[in-house]
N, C-alpha and C positions, 0 to 999 in steps of 0.2 A: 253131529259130533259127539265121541263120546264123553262122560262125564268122568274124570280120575277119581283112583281106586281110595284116596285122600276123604277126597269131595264124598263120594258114595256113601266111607263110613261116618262120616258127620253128621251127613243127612239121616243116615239109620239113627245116630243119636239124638238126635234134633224129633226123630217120627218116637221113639222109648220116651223124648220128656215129655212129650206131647200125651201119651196115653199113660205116663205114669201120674202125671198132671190130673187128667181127667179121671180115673178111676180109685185116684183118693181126693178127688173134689176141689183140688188146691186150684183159687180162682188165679193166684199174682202167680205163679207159674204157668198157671195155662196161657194167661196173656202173655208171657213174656216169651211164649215159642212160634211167637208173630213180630214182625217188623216193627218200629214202632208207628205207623200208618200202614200197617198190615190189615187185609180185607178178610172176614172170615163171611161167606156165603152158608149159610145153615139148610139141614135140609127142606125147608119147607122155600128155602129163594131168599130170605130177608139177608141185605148186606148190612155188615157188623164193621166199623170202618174206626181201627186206631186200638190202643188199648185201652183207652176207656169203655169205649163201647162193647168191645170183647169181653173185658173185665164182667160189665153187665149183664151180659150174655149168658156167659160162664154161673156167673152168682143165681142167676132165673133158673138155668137149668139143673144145676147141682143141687137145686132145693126142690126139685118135684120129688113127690115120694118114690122109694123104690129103687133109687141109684146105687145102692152102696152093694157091695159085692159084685160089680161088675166088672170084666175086662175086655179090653178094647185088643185085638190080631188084626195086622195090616200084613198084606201081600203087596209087597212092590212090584207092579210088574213091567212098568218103564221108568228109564230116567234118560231124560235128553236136555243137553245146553237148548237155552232158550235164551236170546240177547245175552245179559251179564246173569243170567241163574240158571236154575234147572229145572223143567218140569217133571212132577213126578204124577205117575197114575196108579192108581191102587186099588184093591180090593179090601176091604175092612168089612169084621164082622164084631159083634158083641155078644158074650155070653156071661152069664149071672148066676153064681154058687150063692144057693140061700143054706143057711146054717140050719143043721136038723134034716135034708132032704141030698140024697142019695145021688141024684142028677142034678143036671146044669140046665139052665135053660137057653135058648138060642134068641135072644132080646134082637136083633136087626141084624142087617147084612145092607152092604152100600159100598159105594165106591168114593175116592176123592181124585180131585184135579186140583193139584199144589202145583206154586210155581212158589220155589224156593228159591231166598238171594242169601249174600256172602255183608254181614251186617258187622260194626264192629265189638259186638256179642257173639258172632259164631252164623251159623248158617240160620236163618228164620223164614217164618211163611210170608211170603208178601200177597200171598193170596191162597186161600183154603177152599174150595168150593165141596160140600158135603151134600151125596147125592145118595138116595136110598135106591134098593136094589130090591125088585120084587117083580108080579105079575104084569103088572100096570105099567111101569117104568124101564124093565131090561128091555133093550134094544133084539128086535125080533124081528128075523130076515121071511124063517118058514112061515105060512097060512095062519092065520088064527083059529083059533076056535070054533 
């Protein structure tokens, strides 16, 4: 079923606070573009379960070194009603302007599997799973190597 053109732009909202969250570090906005027992899946597997624990999460990661200057591009490239939400799948990459240097750097590339519900805050993640995209991990039909 398809998802209304309403719905679509919300969730396009909902995916801009999410990366506008993240690439100025802000932890109570990041948590707050999940459910309130919203699952955030990271990429390394660990389930991050509510906003506290995302809170946590959030607070661990915005403090390794080297985060600052980065921006988060998502490509939507499905959206389907799923029960009362909408699954969303995507391509997401990060790249990193450092002050003083001429280029950008290309920091990751990954995908997500969101199932987004209708909360009554606006549309949120009830489920995030953050998957990396590289040699190891992309799904490969031809021979290997």
């Amino acid at each position: 079923m398809s998802v209304p053109i309403d719905d679509r732009i919300a969730i396009d909202d909902l995916f801009m606070d999410y990366v506008w969250a993240s690439d100025t570090a802000d932890v109570d906005a990041y948590a707050e573009t999940f459910a309130e027992e919203g699952v955030l899946i990271d990429s390394a597997g660990v389930r991050h379960v509510g906003h506290a624990a995302i809170k946590s999460y959030a607070q661990a990661f915005f403090a390794l070194p080297g985060g600052r200057g980065r921006a988060h591009f998502f490509q939507k490239l499905r959206m389907a009603s799923e029960g009362a939400g909408v699954r969303v799948f995507s391509f997401w990459q990060v790249v990193q302007s450092l002050a003083g240097q001429r280029e950008g750097l290309l920091r990751a590339v990954g995908t997500c599997d969101d199932l987004c519900v209708w909360t009554a805050s606006g549309w949120r993640f009830a489920e995030r799973k953050i998957g990396r995209w590289n040699d190891q991990t992309a799904p490969w039909k031809a021979p290997l190597d």
